[in-house]
mmCIF file of the C-alpha atoms, coordinates in Angstrom:
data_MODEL
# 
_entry.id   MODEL 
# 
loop_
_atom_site.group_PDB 
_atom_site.id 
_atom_site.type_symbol 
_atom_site.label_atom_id 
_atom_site.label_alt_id 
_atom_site.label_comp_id 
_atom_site.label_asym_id 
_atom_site.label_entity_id 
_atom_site.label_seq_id 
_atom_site.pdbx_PDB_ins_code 
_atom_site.Cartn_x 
_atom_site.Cartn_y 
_atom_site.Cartn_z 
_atom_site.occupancy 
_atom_site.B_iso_or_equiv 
_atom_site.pdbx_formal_charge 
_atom_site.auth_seq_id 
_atom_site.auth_comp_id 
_atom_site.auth_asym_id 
_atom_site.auth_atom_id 
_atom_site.pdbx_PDB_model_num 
ATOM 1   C CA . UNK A 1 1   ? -3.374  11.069  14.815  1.00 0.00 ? 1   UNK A CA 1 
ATOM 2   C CA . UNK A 1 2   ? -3.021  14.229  16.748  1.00 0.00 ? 2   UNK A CA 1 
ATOM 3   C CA . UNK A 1 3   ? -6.729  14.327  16.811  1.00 0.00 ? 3   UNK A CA 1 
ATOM 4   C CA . UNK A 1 4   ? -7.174  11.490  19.183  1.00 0.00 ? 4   UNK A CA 1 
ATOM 5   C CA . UNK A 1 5   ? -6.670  15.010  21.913  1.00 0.00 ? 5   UNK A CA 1 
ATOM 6   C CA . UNK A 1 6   ? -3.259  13.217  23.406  1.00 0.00 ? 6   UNK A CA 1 
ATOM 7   C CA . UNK A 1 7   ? -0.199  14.832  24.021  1.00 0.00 ? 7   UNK A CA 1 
ATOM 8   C CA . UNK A 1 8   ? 2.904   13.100  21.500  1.00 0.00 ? 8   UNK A CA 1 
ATOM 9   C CA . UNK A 1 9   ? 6.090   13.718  20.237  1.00 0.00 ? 9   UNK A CA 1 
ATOM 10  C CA . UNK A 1 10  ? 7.412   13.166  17.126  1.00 0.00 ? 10  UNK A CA 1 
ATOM 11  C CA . UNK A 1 11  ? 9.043   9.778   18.127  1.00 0.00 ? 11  UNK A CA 1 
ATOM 12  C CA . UNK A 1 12  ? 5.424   8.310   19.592  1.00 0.00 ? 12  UNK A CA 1 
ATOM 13  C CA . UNK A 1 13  ? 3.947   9.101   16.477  1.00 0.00 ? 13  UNK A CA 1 
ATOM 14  C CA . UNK A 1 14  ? 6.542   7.561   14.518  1.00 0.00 ? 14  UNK A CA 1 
ATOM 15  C CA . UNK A 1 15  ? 6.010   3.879   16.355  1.00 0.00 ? 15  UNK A CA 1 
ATOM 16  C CA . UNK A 1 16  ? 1.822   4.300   16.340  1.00 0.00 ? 16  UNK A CA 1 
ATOM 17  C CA . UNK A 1 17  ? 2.667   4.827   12.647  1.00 0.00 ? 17  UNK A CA 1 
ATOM 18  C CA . UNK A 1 18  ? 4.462   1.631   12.800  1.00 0.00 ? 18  UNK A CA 1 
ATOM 19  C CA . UNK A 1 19  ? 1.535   -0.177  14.699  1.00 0.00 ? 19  UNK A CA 1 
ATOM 20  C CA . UNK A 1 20  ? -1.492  0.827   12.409  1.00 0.00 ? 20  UNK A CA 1 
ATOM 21  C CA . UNK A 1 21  ? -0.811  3.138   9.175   1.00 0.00 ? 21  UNK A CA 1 
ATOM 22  C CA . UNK A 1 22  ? 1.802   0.986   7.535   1.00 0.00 ? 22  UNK A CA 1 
ATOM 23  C CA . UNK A 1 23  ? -0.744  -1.305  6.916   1.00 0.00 ? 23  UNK A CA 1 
ATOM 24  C CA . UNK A 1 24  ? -2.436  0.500   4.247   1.00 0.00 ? 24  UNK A CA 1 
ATOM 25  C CA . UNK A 1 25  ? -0.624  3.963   3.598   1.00 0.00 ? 25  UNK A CA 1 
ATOM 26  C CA . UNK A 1 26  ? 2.864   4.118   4.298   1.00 0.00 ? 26  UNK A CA 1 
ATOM 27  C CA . UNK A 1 27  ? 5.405   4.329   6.980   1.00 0.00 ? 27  UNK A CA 1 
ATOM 28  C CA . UNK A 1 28  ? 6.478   7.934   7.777   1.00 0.00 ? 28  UNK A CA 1 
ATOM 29  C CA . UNK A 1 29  ? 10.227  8.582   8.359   1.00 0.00 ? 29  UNK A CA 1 
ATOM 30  C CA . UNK A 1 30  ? 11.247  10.381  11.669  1.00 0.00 ? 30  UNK A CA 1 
ATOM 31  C CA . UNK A 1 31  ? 12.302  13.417  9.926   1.00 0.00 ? 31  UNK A CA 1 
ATOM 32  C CA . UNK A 1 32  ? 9.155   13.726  7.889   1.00 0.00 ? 32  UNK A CA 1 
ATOM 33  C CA . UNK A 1 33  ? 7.101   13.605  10.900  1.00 0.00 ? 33  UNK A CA 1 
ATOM 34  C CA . UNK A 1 34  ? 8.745   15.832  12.453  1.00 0.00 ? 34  UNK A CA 1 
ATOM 35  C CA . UNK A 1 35  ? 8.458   18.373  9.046   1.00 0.00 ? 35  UNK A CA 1 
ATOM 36  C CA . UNK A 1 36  ? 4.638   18.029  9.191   1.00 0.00 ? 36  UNK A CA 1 
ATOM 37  C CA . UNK A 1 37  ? 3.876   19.047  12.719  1.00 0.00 ? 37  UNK A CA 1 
ATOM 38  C CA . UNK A 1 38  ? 6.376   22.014  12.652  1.00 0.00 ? 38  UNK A CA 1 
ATOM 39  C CA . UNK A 1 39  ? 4.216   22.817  9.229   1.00 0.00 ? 39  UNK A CA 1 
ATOM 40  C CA . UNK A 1 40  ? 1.016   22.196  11.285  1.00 0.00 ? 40  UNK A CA 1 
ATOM 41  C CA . UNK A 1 41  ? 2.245   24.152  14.491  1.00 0.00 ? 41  UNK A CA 1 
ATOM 42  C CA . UNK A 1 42  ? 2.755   27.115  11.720  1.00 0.00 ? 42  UNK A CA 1 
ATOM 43  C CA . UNK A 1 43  ? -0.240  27.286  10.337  1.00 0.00 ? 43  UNK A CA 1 
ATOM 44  C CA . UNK A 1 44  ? -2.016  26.921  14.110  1.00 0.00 ? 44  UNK A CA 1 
ATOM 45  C CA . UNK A 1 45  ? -3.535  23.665  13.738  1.00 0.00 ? 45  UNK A CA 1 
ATOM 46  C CA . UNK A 1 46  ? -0.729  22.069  16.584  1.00 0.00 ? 46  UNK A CA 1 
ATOM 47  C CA . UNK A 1 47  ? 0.809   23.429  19.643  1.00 0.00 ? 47  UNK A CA 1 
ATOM 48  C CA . UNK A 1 48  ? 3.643   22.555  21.118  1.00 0.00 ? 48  UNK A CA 1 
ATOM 49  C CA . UNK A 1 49  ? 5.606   21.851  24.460  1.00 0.00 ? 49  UNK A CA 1 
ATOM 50  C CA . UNK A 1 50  ? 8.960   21.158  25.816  1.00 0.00 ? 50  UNK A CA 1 
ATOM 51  C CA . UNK A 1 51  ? 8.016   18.279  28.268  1.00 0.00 ? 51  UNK A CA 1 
ATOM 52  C CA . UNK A 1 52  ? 10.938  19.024  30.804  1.00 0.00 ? 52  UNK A CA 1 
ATOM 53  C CA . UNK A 1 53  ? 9.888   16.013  33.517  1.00 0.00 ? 53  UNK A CA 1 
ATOM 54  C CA . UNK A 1 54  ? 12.166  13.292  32.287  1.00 0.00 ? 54  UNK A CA 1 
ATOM 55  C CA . UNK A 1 55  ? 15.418  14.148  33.456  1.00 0.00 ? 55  UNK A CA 1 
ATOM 56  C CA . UNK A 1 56  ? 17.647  11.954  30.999  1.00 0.00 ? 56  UNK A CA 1 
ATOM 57  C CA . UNK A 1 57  ? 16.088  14.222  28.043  1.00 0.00 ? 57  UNK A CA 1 
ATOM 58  C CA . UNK A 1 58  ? 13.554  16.794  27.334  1.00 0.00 ? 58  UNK A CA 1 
ATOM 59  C CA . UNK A 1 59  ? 11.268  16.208  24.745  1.00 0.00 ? 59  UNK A CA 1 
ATOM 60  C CA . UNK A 1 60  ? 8.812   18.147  22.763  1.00 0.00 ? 60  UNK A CA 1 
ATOM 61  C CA . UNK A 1 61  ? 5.367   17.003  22.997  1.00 0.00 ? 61  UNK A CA 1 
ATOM 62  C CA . UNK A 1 62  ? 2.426   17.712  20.395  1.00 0.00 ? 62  UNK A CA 1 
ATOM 63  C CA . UNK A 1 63  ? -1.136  18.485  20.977  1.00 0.00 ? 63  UNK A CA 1 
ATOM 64  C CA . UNK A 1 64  ? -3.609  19.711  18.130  1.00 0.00 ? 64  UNK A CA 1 
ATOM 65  C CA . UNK A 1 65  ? -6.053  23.042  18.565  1.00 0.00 ? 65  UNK A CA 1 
ATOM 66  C CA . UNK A 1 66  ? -9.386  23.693  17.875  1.00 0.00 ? 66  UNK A CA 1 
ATOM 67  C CA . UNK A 1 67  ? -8.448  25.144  14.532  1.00 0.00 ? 67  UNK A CA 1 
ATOM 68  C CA . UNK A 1 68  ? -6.481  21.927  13.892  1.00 0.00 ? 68  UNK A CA 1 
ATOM 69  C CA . UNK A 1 69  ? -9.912  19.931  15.180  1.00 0.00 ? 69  UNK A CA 1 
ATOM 70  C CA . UNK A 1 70  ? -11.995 21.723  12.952  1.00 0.00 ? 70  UNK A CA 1 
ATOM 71  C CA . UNK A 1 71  ? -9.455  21.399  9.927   1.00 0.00 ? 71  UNK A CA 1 
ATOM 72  C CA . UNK A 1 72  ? -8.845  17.400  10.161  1.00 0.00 ? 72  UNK A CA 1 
ATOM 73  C CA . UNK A 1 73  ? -13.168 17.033  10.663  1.00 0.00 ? 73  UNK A CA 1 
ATOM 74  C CA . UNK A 1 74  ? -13.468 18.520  7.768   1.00 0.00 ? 74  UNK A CA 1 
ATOM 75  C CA . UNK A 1 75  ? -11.006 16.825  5.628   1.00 0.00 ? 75  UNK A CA 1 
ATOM 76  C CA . UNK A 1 76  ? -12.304 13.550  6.920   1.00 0.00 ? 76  UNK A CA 1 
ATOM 77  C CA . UNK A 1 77  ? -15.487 14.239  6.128   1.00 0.00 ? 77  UNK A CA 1 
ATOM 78  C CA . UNK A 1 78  ? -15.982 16.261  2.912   1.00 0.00 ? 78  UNK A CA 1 
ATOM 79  C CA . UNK A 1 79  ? -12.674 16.289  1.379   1.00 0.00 ? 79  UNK A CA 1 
ATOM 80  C CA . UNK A 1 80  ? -12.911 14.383  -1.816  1.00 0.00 ? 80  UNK A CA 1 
ATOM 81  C CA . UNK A 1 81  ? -11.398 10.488  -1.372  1.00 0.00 ? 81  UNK A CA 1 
ATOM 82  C CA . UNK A 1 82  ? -8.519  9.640   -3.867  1.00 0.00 ? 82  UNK A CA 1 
ATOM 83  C CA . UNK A 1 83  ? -8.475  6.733   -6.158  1.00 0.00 ? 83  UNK A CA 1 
ATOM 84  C CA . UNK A 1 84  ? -5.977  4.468   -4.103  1.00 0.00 ? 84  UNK A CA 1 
ATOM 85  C CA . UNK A 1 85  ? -2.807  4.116   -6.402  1.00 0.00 ? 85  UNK A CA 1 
ATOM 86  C CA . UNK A 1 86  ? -0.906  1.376   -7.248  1.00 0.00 ? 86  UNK A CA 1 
ATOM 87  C CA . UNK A 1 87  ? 2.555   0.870   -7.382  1.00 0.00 ? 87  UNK A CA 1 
ATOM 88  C CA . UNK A 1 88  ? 3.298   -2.706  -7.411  1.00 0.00 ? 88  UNK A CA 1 
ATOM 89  C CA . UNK A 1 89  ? 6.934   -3.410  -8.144  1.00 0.00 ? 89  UNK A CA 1 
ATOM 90  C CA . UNK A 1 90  ? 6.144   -7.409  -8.429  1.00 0.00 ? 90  UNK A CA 1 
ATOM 91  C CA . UNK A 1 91  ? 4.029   -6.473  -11.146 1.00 0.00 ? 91  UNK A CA 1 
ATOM 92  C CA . UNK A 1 92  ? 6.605   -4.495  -12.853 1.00 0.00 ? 92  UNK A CA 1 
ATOM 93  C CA . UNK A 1 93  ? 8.858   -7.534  -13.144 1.00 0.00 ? 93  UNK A CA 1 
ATOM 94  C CA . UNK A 1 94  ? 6.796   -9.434  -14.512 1.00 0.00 ? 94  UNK A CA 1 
ATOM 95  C CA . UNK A 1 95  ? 5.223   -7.216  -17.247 1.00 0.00 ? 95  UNK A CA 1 
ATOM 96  C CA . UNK A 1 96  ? 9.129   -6.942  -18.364 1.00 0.00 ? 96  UNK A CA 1 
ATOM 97  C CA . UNK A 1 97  ? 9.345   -10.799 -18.049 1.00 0.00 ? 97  UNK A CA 1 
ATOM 98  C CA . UNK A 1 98  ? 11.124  -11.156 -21.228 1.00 0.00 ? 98  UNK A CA 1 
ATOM 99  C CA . UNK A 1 99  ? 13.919  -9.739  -19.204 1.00 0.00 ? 99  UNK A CA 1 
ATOM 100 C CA . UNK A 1 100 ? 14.331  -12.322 -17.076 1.00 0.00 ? 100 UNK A CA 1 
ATOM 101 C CA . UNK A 1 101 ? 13.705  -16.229 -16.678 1.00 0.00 ? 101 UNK A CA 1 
ATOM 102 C CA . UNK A 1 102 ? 10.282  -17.577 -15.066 1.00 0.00 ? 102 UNK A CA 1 
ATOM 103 C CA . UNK A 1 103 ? 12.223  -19.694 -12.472 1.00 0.00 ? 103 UNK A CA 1 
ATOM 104 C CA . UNK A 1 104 ? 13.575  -16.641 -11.566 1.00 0.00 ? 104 UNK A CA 1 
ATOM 105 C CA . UNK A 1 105 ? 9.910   -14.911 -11.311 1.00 0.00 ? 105 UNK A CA 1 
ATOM 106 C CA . UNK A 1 106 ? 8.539   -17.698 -9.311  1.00 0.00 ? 106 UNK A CA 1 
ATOM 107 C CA . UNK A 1 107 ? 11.659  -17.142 -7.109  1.00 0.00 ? 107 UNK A CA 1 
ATOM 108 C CA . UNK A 1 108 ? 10.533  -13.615 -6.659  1.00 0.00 ? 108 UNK A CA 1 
ATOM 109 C CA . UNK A 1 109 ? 7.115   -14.034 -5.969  1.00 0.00 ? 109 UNK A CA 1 
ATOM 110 C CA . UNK A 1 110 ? 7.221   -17.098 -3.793  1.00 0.00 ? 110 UNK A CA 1 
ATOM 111 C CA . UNK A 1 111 ? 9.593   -14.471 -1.649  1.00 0.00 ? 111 UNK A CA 1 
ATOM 112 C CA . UNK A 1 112 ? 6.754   -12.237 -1.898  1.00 0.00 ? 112 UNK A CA 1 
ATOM 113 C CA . UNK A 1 113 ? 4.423   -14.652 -0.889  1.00 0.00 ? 113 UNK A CA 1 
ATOM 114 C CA . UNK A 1 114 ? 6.809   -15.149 2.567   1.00 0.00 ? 114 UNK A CA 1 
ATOM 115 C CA . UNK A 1 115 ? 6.698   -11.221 2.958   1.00 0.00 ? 115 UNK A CA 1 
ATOM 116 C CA . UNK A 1 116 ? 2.745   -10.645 2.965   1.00 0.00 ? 116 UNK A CA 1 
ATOM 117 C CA . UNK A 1 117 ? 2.426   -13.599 4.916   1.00 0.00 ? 117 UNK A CA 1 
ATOM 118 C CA . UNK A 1 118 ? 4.149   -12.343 7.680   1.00 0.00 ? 118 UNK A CA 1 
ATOM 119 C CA . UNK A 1 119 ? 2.804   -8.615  7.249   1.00 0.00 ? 119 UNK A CA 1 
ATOM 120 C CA . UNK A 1 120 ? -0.854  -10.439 7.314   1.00 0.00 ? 120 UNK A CA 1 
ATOM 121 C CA . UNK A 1 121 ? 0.167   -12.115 10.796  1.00 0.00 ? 121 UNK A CA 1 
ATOM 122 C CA . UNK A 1 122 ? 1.167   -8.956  12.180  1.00 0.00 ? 122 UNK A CA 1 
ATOM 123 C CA . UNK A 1 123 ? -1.807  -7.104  11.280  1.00 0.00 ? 123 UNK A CA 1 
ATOM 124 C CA . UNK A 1 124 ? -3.625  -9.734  12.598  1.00 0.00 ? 124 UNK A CA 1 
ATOM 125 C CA . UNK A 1 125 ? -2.035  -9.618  16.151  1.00 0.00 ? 125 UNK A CA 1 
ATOM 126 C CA . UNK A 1 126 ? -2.456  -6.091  16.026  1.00 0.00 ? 126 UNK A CA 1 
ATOM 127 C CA . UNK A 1 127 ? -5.784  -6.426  15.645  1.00 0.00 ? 127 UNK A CA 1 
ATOM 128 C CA . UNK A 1 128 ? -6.173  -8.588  18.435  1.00 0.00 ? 128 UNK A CA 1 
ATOM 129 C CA . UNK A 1 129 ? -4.365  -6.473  21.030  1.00 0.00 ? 129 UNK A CA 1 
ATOM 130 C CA . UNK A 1 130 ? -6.477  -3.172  19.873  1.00 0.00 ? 130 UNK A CA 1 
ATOM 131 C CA . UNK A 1 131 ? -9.746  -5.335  20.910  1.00 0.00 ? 131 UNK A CA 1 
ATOM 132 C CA . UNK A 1 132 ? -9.915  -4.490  24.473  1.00 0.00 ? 132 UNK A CA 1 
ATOM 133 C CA . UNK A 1 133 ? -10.384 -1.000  24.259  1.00 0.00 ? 133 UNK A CA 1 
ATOM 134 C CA . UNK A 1 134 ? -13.889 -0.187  22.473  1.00 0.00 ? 134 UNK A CA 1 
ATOM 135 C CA . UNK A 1 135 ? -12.927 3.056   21.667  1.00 0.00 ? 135 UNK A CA 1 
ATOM 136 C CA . UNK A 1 136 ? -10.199 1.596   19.017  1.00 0.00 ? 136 UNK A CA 1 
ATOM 137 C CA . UNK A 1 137 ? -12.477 -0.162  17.309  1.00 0.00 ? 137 UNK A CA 1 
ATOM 138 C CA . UNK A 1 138 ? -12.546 2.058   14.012  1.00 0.00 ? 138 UNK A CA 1 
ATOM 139 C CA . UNK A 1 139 ? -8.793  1.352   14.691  1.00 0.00 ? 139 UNK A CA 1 
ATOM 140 C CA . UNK A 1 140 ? -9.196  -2.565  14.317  1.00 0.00 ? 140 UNK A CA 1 
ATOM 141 C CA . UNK A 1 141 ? -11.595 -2.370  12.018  1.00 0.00 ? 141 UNK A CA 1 
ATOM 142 C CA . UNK A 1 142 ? -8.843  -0.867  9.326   1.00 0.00 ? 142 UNK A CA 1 
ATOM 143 C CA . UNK A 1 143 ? -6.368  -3.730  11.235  1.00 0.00 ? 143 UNK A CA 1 
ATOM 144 C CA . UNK A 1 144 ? -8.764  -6.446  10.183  1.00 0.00 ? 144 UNK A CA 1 
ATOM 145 C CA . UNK A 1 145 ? -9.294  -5.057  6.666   1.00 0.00 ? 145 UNK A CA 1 
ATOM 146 C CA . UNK A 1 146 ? -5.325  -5.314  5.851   1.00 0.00 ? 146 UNK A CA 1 
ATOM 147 C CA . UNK A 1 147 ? -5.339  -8.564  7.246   1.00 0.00 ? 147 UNK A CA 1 
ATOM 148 C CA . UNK A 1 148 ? -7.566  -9.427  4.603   1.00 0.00 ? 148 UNK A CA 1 
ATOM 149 C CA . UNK A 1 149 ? -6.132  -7.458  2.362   1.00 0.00 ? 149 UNK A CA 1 
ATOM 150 C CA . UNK A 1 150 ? -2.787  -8.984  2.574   1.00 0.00 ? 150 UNK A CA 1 
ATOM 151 C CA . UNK A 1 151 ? -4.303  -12.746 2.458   1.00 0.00 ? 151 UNK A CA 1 
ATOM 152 C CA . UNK A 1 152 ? -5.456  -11.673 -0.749  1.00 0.00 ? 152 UNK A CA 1 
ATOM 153 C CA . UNK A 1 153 ? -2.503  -10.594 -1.805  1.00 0.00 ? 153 UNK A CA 1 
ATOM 154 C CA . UNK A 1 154 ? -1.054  -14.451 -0.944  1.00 0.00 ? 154 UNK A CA 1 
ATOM 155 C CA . UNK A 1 155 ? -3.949  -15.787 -3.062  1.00 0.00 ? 155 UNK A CA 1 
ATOM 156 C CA . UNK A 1 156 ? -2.952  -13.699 -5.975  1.00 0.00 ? 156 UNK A CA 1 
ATOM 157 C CA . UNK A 1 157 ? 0.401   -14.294 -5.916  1.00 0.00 ? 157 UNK A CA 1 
ATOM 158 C CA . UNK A 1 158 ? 0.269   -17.616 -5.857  1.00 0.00 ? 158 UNK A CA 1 
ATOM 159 C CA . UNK A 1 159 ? -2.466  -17.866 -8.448  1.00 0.00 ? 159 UNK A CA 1 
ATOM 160 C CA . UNK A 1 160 ? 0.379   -15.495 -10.551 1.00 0.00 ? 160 UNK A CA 1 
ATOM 161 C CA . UNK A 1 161 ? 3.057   -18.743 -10.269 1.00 0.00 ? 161 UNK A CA 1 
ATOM 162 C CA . UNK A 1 162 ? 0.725   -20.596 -12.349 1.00 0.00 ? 162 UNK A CA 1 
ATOM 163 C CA . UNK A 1 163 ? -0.009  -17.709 -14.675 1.00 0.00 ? 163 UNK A CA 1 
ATOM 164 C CA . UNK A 1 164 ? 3.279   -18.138 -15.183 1.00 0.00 ? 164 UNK A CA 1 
ATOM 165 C CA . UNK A 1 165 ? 3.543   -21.745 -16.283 1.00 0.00 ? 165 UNK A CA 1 
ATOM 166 C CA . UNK A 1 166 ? 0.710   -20.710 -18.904 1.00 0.00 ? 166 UNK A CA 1 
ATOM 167 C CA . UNK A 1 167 ? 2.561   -17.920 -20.032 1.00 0.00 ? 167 UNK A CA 1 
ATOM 168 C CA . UNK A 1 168 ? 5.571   -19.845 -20.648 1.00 0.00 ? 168 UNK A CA 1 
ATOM 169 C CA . UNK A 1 169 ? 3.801   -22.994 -22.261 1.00 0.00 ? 169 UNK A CA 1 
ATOM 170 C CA . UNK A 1 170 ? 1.691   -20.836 -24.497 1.00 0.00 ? 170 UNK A CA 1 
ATOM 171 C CA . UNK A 1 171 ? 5.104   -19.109 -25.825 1.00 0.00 ? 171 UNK A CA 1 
ATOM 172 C CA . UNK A 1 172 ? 6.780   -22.217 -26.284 1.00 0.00 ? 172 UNK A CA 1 
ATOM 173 C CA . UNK A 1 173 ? 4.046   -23.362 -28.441 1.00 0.00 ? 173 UNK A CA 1 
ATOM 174 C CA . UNK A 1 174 ? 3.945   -20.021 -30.263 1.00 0.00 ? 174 UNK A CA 1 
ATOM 175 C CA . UNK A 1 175 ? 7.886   -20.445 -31.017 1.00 0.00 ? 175 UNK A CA 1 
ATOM 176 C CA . UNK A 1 176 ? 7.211   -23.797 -32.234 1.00 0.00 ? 176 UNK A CA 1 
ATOM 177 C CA . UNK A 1 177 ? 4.397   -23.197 -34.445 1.00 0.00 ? 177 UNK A CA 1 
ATOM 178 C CA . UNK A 1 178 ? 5.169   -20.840 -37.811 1.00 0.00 ? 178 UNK A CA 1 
ATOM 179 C CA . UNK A 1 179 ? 2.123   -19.617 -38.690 1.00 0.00 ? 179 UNK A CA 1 
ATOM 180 C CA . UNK A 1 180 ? 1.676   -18.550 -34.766 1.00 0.00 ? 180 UNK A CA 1 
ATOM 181 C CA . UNK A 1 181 ? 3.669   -15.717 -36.139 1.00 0.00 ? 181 UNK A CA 1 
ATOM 182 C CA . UNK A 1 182 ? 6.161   -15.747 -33.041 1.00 0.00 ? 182 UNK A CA 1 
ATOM 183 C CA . UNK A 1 183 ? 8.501   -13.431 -31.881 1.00 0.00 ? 183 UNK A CA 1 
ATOM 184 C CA . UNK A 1 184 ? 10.379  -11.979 -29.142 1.00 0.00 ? 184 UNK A CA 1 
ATOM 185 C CA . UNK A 1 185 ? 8.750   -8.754  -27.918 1.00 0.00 ? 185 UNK A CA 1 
ATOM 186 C CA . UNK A 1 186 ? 9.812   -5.672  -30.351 1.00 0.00 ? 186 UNK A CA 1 
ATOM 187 C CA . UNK A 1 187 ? 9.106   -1.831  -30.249 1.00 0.00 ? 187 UNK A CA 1 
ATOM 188 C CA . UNK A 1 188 ? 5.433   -0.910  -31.227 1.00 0.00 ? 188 UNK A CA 1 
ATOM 189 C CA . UNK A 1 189 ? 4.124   -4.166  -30.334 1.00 0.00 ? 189 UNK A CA 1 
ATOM 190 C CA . UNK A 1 190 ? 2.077   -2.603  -27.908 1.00 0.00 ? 190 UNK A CA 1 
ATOM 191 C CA . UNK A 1 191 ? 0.523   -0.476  -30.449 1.00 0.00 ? 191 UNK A CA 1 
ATOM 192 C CA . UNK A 1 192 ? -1.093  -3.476  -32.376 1.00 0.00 ? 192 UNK A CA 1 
ATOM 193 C CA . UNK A 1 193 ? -2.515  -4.802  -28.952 1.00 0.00 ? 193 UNK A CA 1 
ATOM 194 C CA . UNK A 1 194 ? -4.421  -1.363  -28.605 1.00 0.00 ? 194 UNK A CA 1 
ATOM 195 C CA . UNK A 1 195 ? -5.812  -1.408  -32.116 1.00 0.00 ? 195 UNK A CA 1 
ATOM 196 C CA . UNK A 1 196 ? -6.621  -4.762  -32.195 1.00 0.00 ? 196 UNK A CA 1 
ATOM 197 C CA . UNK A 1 197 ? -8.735  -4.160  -28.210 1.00 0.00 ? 197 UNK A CA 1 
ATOM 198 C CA . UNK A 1 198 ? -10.266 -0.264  -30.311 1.00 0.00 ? 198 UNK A CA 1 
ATOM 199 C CA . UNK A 1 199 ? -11.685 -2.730  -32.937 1.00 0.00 ? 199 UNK A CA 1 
ATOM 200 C CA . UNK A 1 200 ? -13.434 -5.301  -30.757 1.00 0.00 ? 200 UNK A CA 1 
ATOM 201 C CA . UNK A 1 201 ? -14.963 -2.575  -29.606 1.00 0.00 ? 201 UNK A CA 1 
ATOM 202 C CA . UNK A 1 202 ? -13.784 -3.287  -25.583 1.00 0.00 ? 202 UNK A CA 1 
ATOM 203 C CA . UNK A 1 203 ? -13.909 -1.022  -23.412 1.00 0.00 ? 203 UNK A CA 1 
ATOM 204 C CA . UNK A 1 204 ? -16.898 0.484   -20.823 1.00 0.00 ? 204 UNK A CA 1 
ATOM 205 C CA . UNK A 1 205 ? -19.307 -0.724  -22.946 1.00 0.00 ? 205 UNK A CA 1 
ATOM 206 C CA . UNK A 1 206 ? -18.360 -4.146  -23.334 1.00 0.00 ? 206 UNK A CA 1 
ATOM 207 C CA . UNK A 1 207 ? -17.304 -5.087  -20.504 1.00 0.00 ? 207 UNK A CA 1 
ATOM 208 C CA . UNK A 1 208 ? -20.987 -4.177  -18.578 1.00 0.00 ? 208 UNK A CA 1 
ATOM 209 C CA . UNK A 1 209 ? -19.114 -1.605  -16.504 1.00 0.00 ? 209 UNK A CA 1 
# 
């Protein structure tokens, strides 16, 4: 962010956060970002100053260094891109389903689907008000892309609700049907899955990837 060549303190970093990165990485806290560019002011990619002009309160503003330049071109450039990782807690609720009621899942995700909804709007009007400047258009283009990427979200969840109603229509017929061999989920269950999936062969191969 620092690379941008303005002058910021920790606390306009901390709402441009807010505005763009959230989106898609995460939301820094205050005292994190204020961690990182003591850590970067260290190893001389950042400088600092006290800015001393406002007279209710002096605050420390951030600019990066050539060294700092030639460190972040390089990262964004050659350093190797990791595999995005997923942690999605929705999907951790309903893997343990057995736990809990699908009424109760639906109720979840249909909150869910409120939640992204509004994030997607937000994005989306932060898109918009980056379009007037031309040199933030990298900037909207990553705006635009969570937009989507949040609609999708939406889709998915809702197409999850009637995954649901499937589920719990296929395991009602499975409890009423003997030689379905029913039962509630038990330890090592998983283990048959993944030796029934090594003898079908799945895998790379089968699946064209």
């Amino acid at each position: 962010m620092l690379s941008y060549e303005e002058e910021a303190s920790g606390y306009d970093l901390k709402k441009w956060a807010d505005w763009s990165i959230r989106y898609f990485y995460w939301s820094p806290s205050h005292s994190q970002i204020y961690s990182e560019l003591k850590k970067l002011e260290r190893h001389g990619f950042a400088e600092s100053r006290v800015d001393s002009d406002n007279p209710l309160r002096e605050r420390r503003l951030y600019r990066i260094t050539s060294a700092g330049r030639a460190a972040v071109t390089a990262w964004a450039g050659y350093a190797p891109v990791d595999r995005p990782v997923l942690k999605h807690h929705l999907m951790l609720r309903v893997m343990f389903g057995h736990l809990s009621s699908p009424t109760r899942l639906k109720e979840i995700l249909r909150d869910h689907i409120t939640d992204v909804s509004r994030i997607e709007r937000e994005a989306a009007a932060d898109a918009h008000g980056a379009e007037f400047r031309p040199d933030w258009r990298y900037s909207q283009i990553v705006l635009n892309w969570a937009q989507r990427h949040y609609a999708g979200e939406r889709s998915l969840a809702r197409q999850l609700i009637e995954d649901i109603d499937a589920a719990e229509a296929t395991l009602a017929e499975a409890a009423n049907n003997e030689k379905a061999g029913y039962s509630p989920p038990v330890p090592g269950r998983w283990r048959e899955v993944e030796q029934r999936v090594r003898e079908a062969g799945t895998g790379d191969t089968a699946t064209g990837l």
